[in-house]
N, C-alpha and C positions, 0 to 999 in steps of 0.2 A: 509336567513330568514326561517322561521319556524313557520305554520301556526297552532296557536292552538286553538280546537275546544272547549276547555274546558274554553278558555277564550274571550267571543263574544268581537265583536268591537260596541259598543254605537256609530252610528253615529251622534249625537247631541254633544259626548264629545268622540272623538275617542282617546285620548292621555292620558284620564282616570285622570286629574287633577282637573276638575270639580271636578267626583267624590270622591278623595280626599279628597278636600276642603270640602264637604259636610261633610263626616267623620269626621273629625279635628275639624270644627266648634258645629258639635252635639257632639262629648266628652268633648268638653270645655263646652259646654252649658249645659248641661245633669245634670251638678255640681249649677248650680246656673248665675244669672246676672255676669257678667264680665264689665270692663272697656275698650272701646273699643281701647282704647291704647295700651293695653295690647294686646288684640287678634289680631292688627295691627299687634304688634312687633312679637308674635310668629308665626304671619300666613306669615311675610314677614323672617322670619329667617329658615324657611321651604321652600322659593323662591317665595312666590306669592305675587304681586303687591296690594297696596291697593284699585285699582280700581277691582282688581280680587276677594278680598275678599269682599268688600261691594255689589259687580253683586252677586254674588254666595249667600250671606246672604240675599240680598234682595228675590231672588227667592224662597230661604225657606222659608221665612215670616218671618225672623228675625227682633224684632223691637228694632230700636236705637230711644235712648230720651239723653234728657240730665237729670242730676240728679239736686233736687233742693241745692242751697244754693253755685251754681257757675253761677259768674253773674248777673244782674242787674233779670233777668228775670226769 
């Protein structure tokens, strides 16, 4: 191993997948509302779990709704 100074270690996300996900989720969003099926399928086709992207979106403040005219409600 090889310790590099130029690259700190985040001990709240030492593995750097958080931060990742943060990245990925603000380029997709940056563009406009998404489908959250969608940002599902790409964020799990990148390896992360749906419970990993909804923690991580929720912490940004990302707000999910649903859209009208599906549904009773």
């Amino acid at each position: 191993f090889t310790w590099r100074v130029d690259r700190p270690v985040d001990p709240a996300d030492p593995l750097g997948w958080e931060a990742d996900l943060r990245r990925f989720l603000t380029k997709r969003l940056t563009l406009g509302p998404h489908a959250s099926a969608d940002l599902m399928y790409l964020g799990q086709y990148k390896g992360y779990s749906p419970k990993q992207i909804r923690a991580v979106a929720h912490r940004m403040g990302v707000g999910i709704r649903k859209c009208s005219g599906f549904g009773e409600d």
